[in-house]
C-alpha positions in Angstrom: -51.6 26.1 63.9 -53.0 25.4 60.6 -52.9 23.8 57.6 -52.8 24.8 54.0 -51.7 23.3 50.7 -49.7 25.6 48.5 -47.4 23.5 46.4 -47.4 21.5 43.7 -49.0 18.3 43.1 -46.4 15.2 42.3 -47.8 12.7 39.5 -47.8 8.8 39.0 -47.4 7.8 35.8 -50.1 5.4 35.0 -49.6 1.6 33.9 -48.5 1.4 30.3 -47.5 -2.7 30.0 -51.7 -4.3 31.3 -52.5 -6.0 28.5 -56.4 -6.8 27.7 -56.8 -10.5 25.7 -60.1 -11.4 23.9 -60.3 -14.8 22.5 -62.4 -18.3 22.7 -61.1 -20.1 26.7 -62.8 -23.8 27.5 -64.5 -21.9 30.5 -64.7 -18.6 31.9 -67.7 -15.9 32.3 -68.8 -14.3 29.2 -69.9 -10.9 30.2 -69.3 -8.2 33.3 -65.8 -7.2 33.7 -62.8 -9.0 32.1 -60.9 -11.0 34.9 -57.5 -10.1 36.3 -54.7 -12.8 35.6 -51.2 -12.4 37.6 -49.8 -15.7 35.8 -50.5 -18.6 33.3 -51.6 -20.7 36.0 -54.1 -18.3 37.7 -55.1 -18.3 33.7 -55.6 -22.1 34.1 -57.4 -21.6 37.0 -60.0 -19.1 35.9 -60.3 -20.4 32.4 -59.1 -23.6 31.7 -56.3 -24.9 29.3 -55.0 -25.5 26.3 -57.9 -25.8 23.5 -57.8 -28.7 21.3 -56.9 -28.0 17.2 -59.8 -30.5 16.1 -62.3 -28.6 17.5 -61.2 -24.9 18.0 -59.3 -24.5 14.7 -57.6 -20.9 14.5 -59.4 -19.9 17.5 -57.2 -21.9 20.0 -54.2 -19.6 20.3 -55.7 -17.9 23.1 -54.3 -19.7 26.1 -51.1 -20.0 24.2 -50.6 -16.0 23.7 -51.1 -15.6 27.6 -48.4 -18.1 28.1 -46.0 -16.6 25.7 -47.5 -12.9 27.3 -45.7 -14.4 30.8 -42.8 -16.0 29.3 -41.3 -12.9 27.6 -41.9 -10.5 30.3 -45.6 -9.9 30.7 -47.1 -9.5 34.6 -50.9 -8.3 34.2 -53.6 -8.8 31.8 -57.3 -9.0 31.9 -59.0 -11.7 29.9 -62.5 -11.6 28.1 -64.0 -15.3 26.6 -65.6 -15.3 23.7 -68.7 -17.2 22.5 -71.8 -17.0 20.6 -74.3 -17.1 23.5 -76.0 -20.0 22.0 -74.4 -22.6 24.1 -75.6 -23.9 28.0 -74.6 -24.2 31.0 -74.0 -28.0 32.6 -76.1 -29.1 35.4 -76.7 -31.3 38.0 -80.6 -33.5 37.7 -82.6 -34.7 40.3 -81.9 -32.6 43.0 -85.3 -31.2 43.8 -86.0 -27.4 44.6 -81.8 -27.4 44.5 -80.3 -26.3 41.4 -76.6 -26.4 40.4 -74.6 -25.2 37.5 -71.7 -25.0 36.1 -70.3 -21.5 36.7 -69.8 -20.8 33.0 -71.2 -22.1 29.9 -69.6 -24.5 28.0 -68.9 -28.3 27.5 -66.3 -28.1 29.9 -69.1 -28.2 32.5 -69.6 -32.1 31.8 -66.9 -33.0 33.6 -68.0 -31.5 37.0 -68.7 -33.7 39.9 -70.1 -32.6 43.0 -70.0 -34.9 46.4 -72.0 -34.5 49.6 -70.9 -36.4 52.9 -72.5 -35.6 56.3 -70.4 -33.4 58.8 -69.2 -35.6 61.3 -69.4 -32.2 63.7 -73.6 -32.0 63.4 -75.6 -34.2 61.5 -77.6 -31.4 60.3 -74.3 -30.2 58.0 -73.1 -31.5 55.4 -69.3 -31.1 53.8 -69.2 -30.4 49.6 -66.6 -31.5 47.3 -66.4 -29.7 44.0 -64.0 -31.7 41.5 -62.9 -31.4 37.9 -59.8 -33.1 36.2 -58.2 -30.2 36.9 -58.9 -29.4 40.5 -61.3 -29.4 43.3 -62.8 -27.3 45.9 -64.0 -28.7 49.4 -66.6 -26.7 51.6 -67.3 -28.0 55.4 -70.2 -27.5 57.0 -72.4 -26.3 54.3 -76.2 -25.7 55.2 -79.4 -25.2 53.5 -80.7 -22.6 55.8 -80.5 -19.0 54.0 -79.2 -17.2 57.9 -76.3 -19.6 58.1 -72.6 -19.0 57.8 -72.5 -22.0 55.5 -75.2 -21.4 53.3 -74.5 -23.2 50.8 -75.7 -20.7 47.4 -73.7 -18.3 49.5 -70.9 -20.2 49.6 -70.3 -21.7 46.1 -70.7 -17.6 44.5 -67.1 -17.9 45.2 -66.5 -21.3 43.5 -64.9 -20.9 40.2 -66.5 -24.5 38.9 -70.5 -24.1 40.2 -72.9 -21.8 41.3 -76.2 -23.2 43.3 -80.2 -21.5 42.9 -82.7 -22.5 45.6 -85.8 -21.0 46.7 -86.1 -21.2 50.6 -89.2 -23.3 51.7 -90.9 -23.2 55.2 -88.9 -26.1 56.5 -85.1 -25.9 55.9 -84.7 -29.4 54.1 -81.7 -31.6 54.8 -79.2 -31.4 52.1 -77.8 -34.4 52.2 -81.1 -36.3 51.4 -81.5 -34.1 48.0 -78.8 -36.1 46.6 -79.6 -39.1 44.6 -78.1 -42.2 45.6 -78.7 -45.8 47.0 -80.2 -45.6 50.0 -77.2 -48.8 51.8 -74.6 -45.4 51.3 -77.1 -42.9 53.1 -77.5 -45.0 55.4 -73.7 -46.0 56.0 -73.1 -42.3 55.2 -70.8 -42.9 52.7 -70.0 -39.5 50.1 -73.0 -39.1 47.3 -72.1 -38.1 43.9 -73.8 -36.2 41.2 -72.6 -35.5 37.8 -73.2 -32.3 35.9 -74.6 -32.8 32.0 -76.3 -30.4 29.3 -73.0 -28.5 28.7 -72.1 -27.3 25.6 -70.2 -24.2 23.6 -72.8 -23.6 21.1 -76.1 -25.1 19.5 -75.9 -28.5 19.2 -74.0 -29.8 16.2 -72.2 -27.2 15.3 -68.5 -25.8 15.8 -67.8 -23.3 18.0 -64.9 -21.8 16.7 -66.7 -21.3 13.3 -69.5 -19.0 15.1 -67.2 -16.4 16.2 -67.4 -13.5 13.8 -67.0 -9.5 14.0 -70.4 -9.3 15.6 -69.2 -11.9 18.5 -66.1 -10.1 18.7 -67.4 -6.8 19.0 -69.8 -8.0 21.6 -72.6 -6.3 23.2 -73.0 -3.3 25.2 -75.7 -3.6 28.2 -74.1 -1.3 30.5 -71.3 -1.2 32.8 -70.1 -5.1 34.2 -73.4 -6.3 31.7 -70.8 -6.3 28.5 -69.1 -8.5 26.5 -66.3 -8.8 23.6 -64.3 -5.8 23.2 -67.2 -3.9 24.6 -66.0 -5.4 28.3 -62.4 -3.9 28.0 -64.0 -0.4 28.2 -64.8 -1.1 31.6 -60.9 -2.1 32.2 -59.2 1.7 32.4 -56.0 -0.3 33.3 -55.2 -1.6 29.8 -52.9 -0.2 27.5 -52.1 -3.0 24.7 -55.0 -5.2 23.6 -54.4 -8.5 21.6 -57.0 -10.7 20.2 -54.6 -14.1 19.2 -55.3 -14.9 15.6 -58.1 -12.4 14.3 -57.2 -12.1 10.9 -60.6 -11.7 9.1 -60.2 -7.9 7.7 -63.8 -7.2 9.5 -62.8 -8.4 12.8 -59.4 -6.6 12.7 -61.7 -3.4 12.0 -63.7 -4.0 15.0 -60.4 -4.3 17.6 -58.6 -0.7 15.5 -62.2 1.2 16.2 -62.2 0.1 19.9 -58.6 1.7 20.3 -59.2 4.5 18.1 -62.3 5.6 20.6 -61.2 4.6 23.2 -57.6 6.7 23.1 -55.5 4.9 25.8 -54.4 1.7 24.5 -52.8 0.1 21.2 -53.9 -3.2 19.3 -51.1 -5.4 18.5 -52.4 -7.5 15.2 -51.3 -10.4 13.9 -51.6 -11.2 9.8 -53.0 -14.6 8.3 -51.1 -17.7 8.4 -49.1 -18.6 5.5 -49.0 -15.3 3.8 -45.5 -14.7 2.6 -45.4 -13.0 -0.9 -44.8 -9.0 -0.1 -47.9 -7.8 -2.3 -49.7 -10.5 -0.5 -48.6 -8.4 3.0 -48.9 -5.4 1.5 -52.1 -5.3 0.3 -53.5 -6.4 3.4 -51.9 -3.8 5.6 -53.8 -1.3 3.3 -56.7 -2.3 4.7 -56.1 -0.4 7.6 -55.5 3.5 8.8 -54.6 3.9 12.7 -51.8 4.8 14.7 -53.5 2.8 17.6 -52.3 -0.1 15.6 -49.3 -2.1 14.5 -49.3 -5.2 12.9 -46.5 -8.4 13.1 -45.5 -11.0 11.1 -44.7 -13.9 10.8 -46.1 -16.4 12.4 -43.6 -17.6 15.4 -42.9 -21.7 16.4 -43.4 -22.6 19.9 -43.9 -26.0 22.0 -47.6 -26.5 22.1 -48.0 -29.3 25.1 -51.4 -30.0 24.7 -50.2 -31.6 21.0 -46.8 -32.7 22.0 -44.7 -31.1 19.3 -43.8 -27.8 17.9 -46.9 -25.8 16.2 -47.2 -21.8 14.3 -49.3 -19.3 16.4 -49.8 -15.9 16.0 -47.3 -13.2 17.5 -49.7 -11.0 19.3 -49.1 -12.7 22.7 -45.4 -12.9 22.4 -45.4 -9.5 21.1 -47.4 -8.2 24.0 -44.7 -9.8 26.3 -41.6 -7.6 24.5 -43.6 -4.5 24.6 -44.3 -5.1 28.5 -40.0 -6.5 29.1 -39.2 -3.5 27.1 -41.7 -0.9 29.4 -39.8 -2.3 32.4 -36.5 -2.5 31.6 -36.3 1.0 29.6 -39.1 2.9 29.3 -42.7 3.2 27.5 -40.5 6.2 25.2 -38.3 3.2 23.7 -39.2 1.2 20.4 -40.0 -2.5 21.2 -37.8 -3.3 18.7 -34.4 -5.3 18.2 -35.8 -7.5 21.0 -35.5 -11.3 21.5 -38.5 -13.3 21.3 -38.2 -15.8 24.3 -39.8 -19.3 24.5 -39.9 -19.7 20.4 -37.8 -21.6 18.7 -38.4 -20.9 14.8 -40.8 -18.5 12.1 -43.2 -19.9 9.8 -42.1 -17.5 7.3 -37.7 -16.4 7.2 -38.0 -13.3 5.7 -34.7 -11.2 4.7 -33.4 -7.6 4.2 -35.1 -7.3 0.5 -38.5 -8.2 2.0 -37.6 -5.9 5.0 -36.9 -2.7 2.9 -40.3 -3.3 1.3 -42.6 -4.1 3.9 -41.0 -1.8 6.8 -41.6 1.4 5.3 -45.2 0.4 4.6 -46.1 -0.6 8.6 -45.8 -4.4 8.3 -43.3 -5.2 11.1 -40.8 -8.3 10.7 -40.0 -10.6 12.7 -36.8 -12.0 11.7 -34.1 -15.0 12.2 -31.2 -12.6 12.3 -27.3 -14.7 12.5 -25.9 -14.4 15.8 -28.3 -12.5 17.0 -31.4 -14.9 17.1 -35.2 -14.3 16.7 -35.8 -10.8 16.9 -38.4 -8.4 16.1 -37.2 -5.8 13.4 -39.9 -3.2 13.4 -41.4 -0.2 15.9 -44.3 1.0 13.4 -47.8 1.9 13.5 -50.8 1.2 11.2 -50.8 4.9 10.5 -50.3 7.3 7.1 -49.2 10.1 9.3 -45.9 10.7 9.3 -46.4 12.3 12.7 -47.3 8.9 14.6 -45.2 6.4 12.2 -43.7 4.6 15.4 -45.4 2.6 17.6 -43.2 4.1 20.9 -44.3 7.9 19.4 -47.5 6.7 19.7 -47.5 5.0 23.4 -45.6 7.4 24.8 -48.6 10.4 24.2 -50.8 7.6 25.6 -48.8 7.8 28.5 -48.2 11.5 29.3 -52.1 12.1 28.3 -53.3 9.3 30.8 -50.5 10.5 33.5 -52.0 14.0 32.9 -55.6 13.2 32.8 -55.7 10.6 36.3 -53.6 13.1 37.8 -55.0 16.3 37.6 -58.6 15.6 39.0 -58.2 17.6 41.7 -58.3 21.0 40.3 -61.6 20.0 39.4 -64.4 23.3 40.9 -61.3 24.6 42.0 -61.3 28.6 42.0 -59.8 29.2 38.4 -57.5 31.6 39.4 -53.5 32.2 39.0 -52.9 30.0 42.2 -54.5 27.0 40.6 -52.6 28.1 37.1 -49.4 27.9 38.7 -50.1 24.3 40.8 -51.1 22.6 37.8 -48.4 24.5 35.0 -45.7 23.5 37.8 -47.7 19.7 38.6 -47.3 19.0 34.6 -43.6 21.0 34.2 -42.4 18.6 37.3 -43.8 15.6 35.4 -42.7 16.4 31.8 -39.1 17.3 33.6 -38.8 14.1 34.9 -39.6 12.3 31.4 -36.9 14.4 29.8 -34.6 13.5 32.5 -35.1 9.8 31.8 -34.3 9.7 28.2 -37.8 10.1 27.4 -37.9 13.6 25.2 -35.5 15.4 22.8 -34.0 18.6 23.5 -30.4 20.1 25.4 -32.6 21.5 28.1 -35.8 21.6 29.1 -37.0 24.4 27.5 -36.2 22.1 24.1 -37.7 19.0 25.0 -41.3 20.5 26.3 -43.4 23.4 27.2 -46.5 24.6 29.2 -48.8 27.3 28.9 -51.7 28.2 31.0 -53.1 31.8 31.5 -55.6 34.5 31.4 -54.6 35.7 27.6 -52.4 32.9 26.5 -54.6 29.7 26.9 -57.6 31.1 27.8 -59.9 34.3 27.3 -62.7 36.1 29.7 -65.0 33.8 28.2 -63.6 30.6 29.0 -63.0 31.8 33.0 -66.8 33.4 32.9 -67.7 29.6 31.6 -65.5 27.3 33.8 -63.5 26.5 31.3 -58.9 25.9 32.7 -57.3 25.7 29.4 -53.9 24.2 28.8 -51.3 23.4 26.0 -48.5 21.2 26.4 -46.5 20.4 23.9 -43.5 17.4 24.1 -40.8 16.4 21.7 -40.5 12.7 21.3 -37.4 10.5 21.0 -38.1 8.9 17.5 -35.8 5.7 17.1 -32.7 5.6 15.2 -34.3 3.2 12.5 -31.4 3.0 10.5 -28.1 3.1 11.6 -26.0 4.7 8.9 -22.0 4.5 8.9 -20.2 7.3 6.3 -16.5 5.5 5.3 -14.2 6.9 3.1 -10.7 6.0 2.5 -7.7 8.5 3.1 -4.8 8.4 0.8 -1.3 8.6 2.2 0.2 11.8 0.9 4.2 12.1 0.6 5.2 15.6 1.3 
């Protein structure tokens, strides 16, 4: 009895709603890999809270945006922080050849406090407690000694508040004794306290918010899990939409279109500057930009901010990312995120009506809009582009789709003999695929044979030449639902005839 594989290969299509944020967090790593949030309060977990207006400006929006990402519909996201690199890292003093740190750099790390207590199971152990205002994080039975379980730098690599450096000596010392403290609660062996201090967001005496600038944004490229900025999302694969809350400076809105443009999978949603409301005003500043890997919103939406305790104007991106994940889920990457409600805000900073709408749509500046009886709505699916070709934003996201689907799924014809066999597995792999798409809604056309084709073949796709070299050569070709932007109605009034 044997076994052989003669049919075709089924496909997954690939996640289209993972949305990658870049912003300024109170904590958080600032290179390797962005980290994975499931929810806002994982977000708080990882990366702190909200960021106070007094000291982060325009740059505070970031925690907001995830919130609003969760509240209209959003379930993944990776999350970069963003800094200048010229702040420090809090620490604790005194503590001999022991050294701890804050995880992360950044003020925040002042507020750490880290407890020792002796393990009432051996006197040679020692329990931790980790605290912030926020949380805490206990560890029992912690050791000094390098080949035990409870190491204790192996032990806090996991701790999201400190990380611990210590050179092993001859003699493993006794942990408990590094600690500073009077010498009546050693004895008594009461819990030992030492604060962290030295933390701050950027060189002393100046703002942190105002340091971030395309360059920061940008980030640097050291290698794979060694980047930061926007240069960290290229080690995501997984993100389809990225969304930095409240970039407005032309330069740094330049920086987030290239990323998408080279990297081909995955569409910026930008947001325009506050307070701009004239239409020239909007219109010249969409001109700044060419891309189909981009679509711009405005304007500014009103949501409960907590930290201030009343009702504040943020940027749309986050909300925005939110409807375009609901509107993956509930219907489909192929449909416009468009005519959707915008949950969790309760007002615009900017009511803009149908003559502004007639002016700006055409151009790529999507409205949001306070519509009667219908609510706050979004009232635009169009891209950043000039190309008539990829006008709308679902046009656009759907190629990303089938091109990712295709590309993840297909490895495996990889030094494969290039024969007819592996012709027909992968034309029938991508036909199955495409099929189902059209079946969905997803692609124009009566039949199948309208809404998509593929070719692959000695003499269609591919010549002597490209077989001799290794080359499997295929063309695909889709039809796209476009949206029904506008909804005409044709009346006309029949006259009663006497006859």
């Amino acid at each position: 009895m044997e076994e052989f594989d003669s049919g075709i290969k089924p496909m997954d299509g690939v996640s289209t709603s993972t949305v990658g944020f870049v912003g300024m967090t109170a904590r958080g790593p600032l290179t390797g890999v962005p980290q994975f949030v499931g929810s806002f309060a994982e977000f708080q977990r990882i990366f702190g809270g909200y960021l106070p207006k007094g000291i982060y400006g325009q740059r505070r929006f970031l925690p907001m945006a995830v919130e609003q990402f969760f509240a209209n519909g959003g379930s993944r996201c990776f999350v970069m922080r963003l800094l200048d690199g010229t702040g420090a890292q809090a620490s604790a003093a005194d503590l001999g050849t022991l050294k701890i740190t804050a995880s992360s750099v950044g003020a925040w790390g002042d507020s750490i406090r880290v407890s020792c207590k002796r393990s009432p199971v051996n006197d040679k152990l020692c329990n931790l407690l980790v605290s912030s205002p926020e949380f805490e994080e206990s560890y029992e039975n912690v050791s000094m000694d390098p080949k035990s379980d409870g190491y204790l730098v192996r032990l806090l690599e996991k701790s999201l508040l400190v990380r611990a450096e210590y050179t092993p000596a001859e003699e493993v010392p006794d942990l408990y004794s590094l600690f500073p403290d009077s010498e009546e609660d050693k004895k008594n062996g009461n819990w030992v306290t030492v604060p962290l201090t030295g933390g701050c967001d950027c060189a002393k005496g100046e703002n942190p918010a105002d340091k971030i600038n395309a360059a920061v944004l940008k980030g640097t490229d050291d290698g794979p899990n060694r980047r930061s900025g926007l240069c960290a999302m290229k080690d995501v694969a997984e993100v389809s939409i990225l969304v930095c809350p409240g970039a407005t400076d032309p330069a740094e809105v330049q920086e987030i279109v290239t990323h998408c443009a080279e990297m081909e999978n995955r569409v910026c949603i930008l947001d325009m500057p506050s307070g701009m409301n004239q239409v020239t005003d909007l219109q010249q500043y969409r001109a700044q930009f060419d891309s189909s890997f981009a679509a711009m919103y405005h304007p500014w939406v009103q949501v409960f901010e907590t930290l201030e305790k009343k009702s504040v104007y943020m940027p749309p991106s986050g909300t925005m990312a939110g409807v375009y994940a609901r509107t993956d889920t509930e219907r489909g990457v192929h449909k416009a995120p468009a005519n959707e409600v915008l949950r969790n805000c309760t007002g615009l900073e900017t009511v803009f009506g149908k003559p502004e709408q007639d002016m700006l749509n055409p151009v790529g500046v999507n409205l949001i809009r306070n519509i009667q009886g219908l609510g706050i709505r979004v009232w635009g699916a169009r891209t950043c582009s000039s190309d008539p070709s990829w006008k709308y934003v679902n046009v656009r996201r759907l190629f990303i789709y089938i091109e990712e689907t295709i590309r993840r799924n297909t490895g495996w014809a990889v030094f494969e003999p290039n024969d007819q066999l592996l012709w027909t597995k992968v034309r029938g792999s991508i036909a199955s695929f495409l099929g189902t798409l059209w079946r969905n809604g997803a692609l124009m056309g009566a039949t199948e044979a309208e809404a998509y084709f593929v070719n692959i073949g000695k003499g269609s796709t591919m010549t002597q030449d490209d077989i001799l070299n290794g080359r499997l050569v295929c063309v695909i070709g889709v039809a796209p639902v476009r949206p029904a932007e506008f909804v005409i109605f044709r009346i006309t009034q029949i006259m009663e005839q006497n006859g």
